[in-house]
Backbone as CSV, one residue per row, in Angstrom:
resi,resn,N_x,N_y,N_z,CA_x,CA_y,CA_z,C_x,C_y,C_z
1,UNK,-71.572,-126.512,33.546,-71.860,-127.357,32.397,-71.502,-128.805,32.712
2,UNK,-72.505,-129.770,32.107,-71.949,-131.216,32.697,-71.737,-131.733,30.929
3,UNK,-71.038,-132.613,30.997,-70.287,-133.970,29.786,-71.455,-135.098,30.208
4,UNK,-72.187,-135.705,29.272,-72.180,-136.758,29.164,-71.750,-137.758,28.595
5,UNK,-71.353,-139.099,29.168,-70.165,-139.684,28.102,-71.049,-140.839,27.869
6,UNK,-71.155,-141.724,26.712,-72.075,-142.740,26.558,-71.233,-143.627,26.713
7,UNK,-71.221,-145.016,27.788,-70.251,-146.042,27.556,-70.777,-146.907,28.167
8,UNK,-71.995,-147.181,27.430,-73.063,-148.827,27.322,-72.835,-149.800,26.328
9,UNK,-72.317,-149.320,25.281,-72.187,-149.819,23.926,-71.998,-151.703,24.418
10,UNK,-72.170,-152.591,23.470,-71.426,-153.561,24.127,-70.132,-154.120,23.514
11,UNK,-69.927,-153.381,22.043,-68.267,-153.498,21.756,-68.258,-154.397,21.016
12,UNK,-69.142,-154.935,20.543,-69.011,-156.064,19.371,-67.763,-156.195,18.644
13,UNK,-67.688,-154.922,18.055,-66.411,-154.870,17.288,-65.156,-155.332,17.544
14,UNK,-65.380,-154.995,19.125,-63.819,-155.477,19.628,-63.272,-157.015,20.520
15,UNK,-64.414,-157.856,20.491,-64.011,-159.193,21.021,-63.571,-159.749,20.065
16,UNK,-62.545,-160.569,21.026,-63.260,-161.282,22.339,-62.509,-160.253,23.618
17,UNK,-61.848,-158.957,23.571,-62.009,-158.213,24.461,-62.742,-157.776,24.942
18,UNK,-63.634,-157.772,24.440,-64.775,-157.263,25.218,-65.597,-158.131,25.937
19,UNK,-65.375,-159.500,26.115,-66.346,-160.406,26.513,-66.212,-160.393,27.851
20,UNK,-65.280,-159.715,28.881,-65.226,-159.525,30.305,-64.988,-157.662,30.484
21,UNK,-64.716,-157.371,29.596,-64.093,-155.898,29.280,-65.710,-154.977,29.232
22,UNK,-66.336,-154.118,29.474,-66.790,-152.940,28.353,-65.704,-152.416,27.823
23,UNK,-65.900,-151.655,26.527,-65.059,-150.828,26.017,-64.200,-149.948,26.318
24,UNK,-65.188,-149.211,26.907,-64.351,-148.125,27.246,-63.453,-148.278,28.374
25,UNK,-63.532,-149.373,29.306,-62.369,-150.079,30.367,-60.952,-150.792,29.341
26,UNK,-61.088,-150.504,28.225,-60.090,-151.443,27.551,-58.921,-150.784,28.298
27,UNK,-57.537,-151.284,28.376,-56.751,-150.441,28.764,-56.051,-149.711,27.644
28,UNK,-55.807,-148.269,27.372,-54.489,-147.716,26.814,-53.431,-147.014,27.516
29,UNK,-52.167,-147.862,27.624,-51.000,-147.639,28.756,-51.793,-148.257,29.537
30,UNK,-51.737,-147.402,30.712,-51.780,-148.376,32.492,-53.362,-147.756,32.577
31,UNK,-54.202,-146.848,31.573,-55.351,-146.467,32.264,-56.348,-146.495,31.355
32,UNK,-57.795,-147.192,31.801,-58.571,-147.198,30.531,-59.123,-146.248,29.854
33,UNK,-59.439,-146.603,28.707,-59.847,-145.103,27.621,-60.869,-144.297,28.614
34,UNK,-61.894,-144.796,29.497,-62.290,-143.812,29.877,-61.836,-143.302,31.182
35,UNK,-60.422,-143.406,31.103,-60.280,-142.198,32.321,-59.422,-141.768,31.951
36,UNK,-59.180,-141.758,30.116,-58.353,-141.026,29.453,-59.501,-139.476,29.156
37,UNK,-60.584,-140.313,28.734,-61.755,-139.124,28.280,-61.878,-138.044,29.616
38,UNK,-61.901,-138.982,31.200,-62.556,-137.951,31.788,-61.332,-137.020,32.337
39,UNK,-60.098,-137.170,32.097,-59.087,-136.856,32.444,-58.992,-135.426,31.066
40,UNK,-59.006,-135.684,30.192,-59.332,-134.486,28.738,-60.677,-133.581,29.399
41,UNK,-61.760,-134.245,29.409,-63.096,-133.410,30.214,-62.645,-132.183,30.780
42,UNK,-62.195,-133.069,31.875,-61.702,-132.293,33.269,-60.671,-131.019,32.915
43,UNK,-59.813,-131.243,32.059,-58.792,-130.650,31.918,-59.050,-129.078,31.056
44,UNK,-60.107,-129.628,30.523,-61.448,-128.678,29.330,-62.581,-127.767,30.226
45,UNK,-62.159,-127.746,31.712,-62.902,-127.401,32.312,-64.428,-127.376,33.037
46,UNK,-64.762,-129.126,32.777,-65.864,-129.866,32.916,-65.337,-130.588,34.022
47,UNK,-66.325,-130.787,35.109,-66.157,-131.482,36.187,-67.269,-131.841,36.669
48,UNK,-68.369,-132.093,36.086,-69.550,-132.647,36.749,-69.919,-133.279,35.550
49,UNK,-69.946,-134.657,35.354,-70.248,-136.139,34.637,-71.365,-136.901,34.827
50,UNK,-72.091,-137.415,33.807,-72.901,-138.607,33.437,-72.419,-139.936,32.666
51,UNK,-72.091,-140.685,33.452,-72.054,-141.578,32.125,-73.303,-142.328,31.977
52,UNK,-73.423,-142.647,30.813,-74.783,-143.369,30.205,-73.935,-144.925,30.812
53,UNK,-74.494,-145.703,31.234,-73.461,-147.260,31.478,-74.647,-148.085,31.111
54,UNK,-74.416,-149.836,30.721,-75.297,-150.499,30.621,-74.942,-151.868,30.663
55,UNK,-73.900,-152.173,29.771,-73.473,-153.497,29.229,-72.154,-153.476,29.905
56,UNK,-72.112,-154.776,31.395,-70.898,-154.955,32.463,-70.739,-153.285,33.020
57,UNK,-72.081,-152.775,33.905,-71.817,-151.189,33.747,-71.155,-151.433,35.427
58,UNK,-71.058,-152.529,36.262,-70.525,-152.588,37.560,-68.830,-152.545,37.337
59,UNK,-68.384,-152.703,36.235,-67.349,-152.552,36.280,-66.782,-151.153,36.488
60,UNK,-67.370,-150.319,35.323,-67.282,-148.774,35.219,-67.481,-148.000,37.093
61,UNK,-68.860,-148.396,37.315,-69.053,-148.120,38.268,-68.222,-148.478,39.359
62,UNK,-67.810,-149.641,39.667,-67.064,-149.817,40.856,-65.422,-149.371,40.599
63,UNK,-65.199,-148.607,39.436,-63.635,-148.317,39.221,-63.540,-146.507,39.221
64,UNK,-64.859,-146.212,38.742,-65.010,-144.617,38.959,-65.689,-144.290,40.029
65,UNK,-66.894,-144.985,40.674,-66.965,-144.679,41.865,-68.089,-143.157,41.582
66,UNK,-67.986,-142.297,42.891,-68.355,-140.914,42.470,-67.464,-139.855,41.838
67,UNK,-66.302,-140.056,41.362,-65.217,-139.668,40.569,-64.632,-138.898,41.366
68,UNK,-64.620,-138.562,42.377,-63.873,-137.724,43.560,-62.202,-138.011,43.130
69,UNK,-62.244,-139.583,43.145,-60.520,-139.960,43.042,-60.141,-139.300,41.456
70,UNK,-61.231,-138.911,40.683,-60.328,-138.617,39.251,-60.473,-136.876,39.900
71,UNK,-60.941,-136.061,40.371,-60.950,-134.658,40.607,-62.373,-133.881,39.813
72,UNK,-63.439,-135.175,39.357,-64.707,-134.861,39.260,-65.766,-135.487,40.262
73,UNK,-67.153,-134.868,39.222,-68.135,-135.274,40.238,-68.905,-136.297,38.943
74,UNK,-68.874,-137.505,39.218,-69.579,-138.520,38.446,-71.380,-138.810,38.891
75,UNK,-71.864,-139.062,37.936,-73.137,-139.770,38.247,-73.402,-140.535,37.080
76,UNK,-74.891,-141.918,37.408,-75.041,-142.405,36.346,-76.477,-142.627,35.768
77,UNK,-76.586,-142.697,34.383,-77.423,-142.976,34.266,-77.148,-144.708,33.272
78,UNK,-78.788,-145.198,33.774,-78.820,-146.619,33.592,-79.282,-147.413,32.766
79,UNK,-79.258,-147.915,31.256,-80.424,-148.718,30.823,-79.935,-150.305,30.821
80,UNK,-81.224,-150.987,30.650,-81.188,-152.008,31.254,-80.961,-152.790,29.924
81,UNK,-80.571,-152.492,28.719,-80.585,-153.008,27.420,-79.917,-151.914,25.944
82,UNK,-79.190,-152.394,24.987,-78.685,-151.582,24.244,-79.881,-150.479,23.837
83,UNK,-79.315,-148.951,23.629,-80.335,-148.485,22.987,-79.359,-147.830,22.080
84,UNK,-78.965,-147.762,21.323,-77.882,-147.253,20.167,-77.906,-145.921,21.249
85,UNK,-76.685,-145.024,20.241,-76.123,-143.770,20.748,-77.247,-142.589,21.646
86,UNK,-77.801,-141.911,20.519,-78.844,-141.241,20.935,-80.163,-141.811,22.089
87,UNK,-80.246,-143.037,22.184,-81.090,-143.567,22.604,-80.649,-143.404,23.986
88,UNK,-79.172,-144.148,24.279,-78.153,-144.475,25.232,-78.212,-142.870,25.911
89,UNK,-78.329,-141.750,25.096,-78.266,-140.132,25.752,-79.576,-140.227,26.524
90,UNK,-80.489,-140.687,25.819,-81.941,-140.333,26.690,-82.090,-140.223,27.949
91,UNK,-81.178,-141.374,28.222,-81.127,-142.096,29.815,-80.615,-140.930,30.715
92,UNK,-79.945,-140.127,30.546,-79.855,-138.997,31.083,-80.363,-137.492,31.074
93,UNK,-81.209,-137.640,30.676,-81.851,-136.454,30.746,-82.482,-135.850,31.596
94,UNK,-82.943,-136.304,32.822,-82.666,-136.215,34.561,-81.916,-135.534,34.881
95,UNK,-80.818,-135.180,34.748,-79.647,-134.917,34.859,-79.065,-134.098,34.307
96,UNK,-79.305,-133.700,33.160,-78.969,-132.216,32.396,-80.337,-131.013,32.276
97,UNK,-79.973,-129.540,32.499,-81.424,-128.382,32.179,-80.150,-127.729,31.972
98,UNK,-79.461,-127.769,31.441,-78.542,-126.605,30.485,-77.816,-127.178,28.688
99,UNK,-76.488,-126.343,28.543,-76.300,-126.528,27.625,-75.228,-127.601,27.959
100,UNK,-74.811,-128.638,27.391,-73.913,-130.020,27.811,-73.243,-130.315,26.835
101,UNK,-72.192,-131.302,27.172,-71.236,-131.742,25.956,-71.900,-133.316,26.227
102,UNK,-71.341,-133.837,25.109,-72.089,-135.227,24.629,-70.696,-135.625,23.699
103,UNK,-70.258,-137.468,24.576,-69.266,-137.737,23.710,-69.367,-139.171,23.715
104,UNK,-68.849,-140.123,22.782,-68.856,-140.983,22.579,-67.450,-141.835,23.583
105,UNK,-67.848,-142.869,24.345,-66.996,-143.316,24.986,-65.646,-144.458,24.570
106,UNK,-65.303,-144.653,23.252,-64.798,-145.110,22.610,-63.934,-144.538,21.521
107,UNK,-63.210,-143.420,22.368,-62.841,-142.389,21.089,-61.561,-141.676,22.469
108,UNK,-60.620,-141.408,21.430,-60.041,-140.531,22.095,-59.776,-139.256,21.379
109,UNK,-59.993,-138.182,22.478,-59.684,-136.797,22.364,-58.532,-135.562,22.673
110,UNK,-58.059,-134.884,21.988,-57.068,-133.924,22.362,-57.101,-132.837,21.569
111,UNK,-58.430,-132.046,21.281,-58.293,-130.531,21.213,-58.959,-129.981,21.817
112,UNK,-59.186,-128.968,21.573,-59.852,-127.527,22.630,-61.184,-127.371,22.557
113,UNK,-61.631,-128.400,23.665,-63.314,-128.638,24.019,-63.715,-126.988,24.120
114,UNK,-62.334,-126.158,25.319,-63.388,-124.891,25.860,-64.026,-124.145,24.014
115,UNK,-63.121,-124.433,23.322,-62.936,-123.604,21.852,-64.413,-123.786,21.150
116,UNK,-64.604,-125.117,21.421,-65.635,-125.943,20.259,-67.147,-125.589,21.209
117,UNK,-67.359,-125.087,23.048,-68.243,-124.522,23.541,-68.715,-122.969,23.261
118,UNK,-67.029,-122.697,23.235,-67.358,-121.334,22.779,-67.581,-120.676,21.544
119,UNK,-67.759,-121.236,20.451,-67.705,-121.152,19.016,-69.689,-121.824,19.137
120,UNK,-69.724,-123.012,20.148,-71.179,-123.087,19.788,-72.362,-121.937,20.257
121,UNK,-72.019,-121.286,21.529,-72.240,-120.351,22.172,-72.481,-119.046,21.257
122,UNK,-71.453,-118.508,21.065,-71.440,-117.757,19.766,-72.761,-117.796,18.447
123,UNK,-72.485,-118.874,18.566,-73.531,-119.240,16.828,-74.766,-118.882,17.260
124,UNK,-75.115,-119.437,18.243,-76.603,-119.948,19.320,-77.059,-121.287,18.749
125,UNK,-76.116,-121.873,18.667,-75.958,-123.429,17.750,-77.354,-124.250,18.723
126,UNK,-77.943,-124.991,17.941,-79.080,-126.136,18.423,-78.024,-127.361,18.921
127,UNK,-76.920,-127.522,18.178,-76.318,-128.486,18.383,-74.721,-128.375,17.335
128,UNK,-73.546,-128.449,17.680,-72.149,-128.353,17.229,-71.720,-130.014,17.554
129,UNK,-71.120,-130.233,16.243,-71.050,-131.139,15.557,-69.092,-131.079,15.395
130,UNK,-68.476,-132.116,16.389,-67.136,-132.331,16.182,-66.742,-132.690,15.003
131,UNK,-65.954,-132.347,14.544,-65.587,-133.051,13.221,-63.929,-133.300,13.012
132,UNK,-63.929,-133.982,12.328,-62.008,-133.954,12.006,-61.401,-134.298,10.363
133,UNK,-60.636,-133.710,10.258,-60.489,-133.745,8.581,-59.575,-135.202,8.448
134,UNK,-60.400,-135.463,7.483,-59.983,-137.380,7.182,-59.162,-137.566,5.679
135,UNK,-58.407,-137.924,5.439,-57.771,-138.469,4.681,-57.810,-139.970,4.323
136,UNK,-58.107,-140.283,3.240,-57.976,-141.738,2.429,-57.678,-141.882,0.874
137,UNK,-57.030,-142.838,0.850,-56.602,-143.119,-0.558,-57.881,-144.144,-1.354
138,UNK,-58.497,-144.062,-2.616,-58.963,-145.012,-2.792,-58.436,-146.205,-3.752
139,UNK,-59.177,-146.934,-3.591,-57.920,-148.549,-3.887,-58.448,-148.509,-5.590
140,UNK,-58.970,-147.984,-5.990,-59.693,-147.768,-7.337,-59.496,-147.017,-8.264
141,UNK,-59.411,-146.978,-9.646,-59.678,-145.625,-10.866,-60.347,-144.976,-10.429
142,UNK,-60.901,-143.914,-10.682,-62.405,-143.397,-10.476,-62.362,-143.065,-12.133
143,UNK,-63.624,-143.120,-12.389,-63.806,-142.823,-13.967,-65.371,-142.020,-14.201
144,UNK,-64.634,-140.570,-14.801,-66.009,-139.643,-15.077,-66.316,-140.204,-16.203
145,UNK,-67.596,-139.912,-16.511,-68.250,-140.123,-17.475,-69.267,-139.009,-17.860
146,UNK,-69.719,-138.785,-19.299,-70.774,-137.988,-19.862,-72.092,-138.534,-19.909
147,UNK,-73.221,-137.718,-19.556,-74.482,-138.297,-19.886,-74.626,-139.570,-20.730
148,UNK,-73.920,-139.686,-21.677,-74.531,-140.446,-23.562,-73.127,-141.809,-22.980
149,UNK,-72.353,-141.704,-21.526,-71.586,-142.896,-21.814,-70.178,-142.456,-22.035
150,UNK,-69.732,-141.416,-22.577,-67.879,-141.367,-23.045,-66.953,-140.948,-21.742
151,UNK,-66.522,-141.820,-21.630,-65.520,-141.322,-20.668,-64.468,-140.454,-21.226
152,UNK,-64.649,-139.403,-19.906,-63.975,-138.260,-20.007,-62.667,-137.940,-19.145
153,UNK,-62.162,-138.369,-18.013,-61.223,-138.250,-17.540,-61.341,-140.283,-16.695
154,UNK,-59.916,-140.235,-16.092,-59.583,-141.378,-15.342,-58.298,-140.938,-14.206
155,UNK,-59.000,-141.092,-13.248,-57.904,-140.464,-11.911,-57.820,-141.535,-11.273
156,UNK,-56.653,-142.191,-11.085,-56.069,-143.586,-10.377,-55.818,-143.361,-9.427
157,UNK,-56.447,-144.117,-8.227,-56.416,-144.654,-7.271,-56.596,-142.946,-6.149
158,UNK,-57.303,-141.954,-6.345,-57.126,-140.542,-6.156,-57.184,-140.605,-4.595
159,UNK,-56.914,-139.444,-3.902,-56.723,-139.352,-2.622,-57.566,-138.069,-2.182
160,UNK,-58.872,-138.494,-1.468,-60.070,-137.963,-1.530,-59.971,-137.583,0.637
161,UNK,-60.221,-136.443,0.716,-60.291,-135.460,1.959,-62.054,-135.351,2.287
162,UNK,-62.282,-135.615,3.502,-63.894,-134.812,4.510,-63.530,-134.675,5.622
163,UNK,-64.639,-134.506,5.932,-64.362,-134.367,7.756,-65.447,-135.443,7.935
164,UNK,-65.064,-136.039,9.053,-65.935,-137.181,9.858,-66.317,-137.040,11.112
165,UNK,-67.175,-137.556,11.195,-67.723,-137.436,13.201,-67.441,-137.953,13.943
166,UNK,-66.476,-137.212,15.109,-65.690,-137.731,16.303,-66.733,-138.220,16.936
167,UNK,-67.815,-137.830,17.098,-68.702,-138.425,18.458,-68.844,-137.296,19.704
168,UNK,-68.125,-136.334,19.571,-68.473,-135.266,20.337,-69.359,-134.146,20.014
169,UNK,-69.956,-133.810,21.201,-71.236,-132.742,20.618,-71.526,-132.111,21.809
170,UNK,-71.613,-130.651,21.156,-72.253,-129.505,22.506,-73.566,-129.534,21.917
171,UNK,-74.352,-129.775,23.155,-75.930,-129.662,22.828,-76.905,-128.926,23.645
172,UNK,-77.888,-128.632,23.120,-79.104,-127.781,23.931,-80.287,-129.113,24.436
173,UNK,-80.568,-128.350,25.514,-81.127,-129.804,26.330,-82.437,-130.446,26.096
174,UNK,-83.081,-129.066,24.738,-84.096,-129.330,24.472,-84.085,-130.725,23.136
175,UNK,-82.632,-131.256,22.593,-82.261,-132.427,21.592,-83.203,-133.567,22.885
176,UNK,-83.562,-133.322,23.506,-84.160,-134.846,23.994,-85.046,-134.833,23.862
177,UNK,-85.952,-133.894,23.813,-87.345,-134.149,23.120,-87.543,-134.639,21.810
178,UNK,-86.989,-134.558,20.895,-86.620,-135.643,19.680,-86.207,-136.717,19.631
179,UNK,-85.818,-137.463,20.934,-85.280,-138.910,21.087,-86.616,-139.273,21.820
180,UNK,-86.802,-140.448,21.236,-87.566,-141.516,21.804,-87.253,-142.094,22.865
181,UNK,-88.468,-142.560,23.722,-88.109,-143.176,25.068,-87.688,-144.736,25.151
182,UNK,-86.766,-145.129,25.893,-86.362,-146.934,25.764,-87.072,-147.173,24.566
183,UNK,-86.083,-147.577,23.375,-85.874,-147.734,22.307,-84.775,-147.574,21.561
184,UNK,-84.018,-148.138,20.755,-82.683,-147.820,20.398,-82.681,-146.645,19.141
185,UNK,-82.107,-145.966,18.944,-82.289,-144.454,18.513,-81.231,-144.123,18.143
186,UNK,-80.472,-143.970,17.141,-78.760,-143.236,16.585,-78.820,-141.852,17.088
187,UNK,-77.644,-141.554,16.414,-77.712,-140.346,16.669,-77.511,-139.485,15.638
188,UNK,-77.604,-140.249,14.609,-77.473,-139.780,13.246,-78.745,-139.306,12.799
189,UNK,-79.778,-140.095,13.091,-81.822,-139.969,13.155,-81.865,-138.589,14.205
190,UNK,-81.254,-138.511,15.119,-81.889,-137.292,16.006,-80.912,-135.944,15.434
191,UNK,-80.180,-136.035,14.880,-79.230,-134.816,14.050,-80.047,-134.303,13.043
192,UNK,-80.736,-135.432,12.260,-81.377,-135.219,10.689,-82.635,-134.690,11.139
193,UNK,-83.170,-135.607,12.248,-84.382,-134.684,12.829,-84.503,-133.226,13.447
194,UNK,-83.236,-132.697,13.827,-82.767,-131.458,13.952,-82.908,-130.705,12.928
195,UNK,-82.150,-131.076,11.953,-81.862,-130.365,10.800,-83.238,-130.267,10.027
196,UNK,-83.940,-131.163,9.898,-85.436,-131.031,9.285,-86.393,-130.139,10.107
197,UNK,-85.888,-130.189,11.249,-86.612,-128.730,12.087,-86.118,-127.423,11.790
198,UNK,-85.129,-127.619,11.210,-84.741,-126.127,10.324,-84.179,-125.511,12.541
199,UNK,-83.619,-126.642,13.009,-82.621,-126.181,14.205,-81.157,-125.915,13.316
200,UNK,-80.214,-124.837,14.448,-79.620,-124.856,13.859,-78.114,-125.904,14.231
201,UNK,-77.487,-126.640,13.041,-76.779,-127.821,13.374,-75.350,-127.150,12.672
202,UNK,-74.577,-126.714,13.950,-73.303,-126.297,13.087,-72.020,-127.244,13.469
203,UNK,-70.820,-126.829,13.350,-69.676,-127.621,13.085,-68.115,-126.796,13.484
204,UNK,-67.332,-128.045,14.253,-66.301,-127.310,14.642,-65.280,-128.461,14.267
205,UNK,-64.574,-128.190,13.666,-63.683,-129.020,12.792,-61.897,-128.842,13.032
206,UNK,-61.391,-129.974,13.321,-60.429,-129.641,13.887,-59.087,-130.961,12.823
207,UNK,-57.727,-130.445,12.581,-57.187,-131.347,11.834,-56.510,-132.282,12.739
208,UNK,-56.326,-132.297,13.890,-55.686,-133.106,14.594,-56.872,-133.543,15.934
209,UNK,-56.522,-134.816,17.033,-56.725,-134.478,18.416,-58.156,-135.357,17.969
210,UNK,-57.850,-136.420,17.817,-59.360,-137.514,17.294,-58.278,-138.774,17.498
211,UNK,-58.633,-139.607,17.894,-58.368,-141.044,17.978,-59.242,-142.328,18.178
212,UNK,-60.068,-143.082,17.088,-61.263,-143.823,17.318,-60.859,-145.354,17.792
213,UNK,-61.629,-145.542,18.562,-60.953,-146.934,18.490,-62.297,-147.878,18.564
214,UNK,-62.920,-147.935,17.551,-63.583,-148.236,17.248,-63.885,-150.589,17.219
215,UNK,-62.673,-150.502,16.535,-62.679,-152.292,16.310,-61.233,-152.628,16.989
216,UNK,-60.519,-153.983,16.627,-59.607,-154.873,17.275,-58.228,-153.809,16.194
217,UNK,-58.522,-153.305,15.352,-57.660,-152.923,14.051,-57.132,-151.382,15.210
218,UNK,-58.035,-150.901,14.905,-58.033,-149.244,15.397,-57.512,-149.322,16.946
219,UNK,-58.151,-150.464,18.127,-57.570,-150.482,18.987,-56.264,-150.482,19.128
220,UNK,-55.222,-151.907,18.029,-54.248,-152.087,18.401,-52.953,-151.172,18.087
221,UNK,-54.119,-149.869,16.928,-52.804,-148.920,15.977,-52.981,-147.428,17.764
222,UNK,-54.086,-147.522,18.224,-53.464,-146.373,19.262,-53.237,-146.651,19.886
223,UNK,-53.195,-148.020,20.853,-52.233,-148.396,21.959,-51.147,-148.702,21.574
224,UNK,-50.631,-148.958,20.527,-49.108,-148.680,19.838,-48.568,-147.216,19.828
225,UNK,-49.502,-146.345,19.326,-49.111,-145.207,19.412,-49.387,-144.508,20.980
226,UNK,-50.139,-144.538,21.767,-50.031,-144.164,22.955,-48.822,-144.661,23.762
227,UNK,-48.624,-146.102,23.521,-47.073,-146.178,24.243,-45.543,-145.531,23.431
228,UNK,-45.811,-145.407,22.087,-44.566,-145.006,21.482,-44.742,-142.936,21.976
229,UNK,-45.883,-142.723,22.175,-45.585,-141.259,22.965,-45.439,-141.348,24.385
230,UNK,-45.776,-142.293,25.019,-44.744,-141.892,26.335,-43.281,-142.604,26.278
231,UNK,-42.989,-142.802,25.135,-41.312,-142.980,24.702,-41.006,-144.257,25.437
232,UNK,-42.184,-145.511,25.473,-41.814,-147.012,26.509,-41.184,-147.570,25.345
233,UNK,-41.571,-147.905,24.176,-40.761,-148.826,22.841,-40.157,-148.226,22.136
């Protein structure tokens, strides 16, 4: 089974680190997020890699190399311009004729990939859908109301639970025939287009072992917490 990891993005969110950086080279501790990901991969029992690269992708490339030095086998695929998530997968499809994991390169991970293959396996899933149970408070009343206007209850400021999407996904290799060629493409459009095929789109949901680091905010709360767990501050 091979991982593909997408890490073209160009990180908007996170400059002006990112203006010599890609993302996923940011550092957390002494090593960047993505050789935190392929280091979890590997450990999950995946050792043959794609990364999707695009935006400063010589960096990635000249630091992973053919991944021999991490204890995988790397390859890449290339676009020459953003194509959002799903789009960014296309680029590899050369490269995968089985069933694959698919992860977002801006995220960190720590639960049981073999669990979330073998649970998709099981189903005969079209596609398994990471998830993680989210917690938020909202800054607001919420206020029910009746058809005709009377308010009926008022719950202050309530503290509302889902699950959200890590960015990881076991997939069947036939999801690329629903992505469009060079063009930017989510991956939210090729899920819904799944699901409107009446494929089947299931879910493995986990309460811990998600870390996004999405903007300058989210970056600076897990490299705080990645150094306060190897006990440096």
């Amino acid at each position: 089974m091979k991982a593909i990891i997408l890490a073209g993005g160009l990180g908007t969110r996170l400059q002006p680190y990112t203006t010599f950086l890609p993302k996923p080279m940011l550092p957390l501790g002494e090593r960047p997020i993505l050789e935190h990901i392929i280091d979890w991969t590997r450990k999950n029992g995946i050792k043959s890699l794609v990364l999707c690269v695009s935006y400063l992708r010589r960096t990635i490339e000249d630091y992973f190399e053919d991944g021999k030095r991490f204890g995988v086998d790397i390859e890449y695929a290339v676009s020459q311009r953003p194509l959002a998530t799903a789009g960014q997968l296309k680029t590899a499809q050369e490269f995968v004729d089985d069933t694959f994991v698919c992860m977002y390169g801006d995220s960190i991970f720590d639960f049981s990939l073999r669990r979330m293959i073998k649970q998709h396996r099981a189903k005969k899933a079209f596609v398994t859908m990471g998830l993680s149970s989210y917690k938020t408070r909202l800054p607001y009343g919420v206020i029910d109301t009746s058809k005709t206007g009377r308010v009926q209850s008022w719950n202050e400021k309530p503290e509302m639970q889902t699950n959200v999407n890590m960015g990881c996904y076991v997939m069947e290799p036939h999801i690329f025939s629903l992505i469009p060629k060079n063009r930017p493409y989510g991956m939210d459009d090729v899920i819904k287009k799944a699901m409107n095929g009446k494929k089947l789109v299931s879910s493995f949901i986990t309460k811990n072992g998600f870390t996004d680091i999405g903007d300058k905010t989210a970056y600076g709360k897990a490299y705080k917490e990645h150094i306060l767990k190897l006990g440096k501050i």
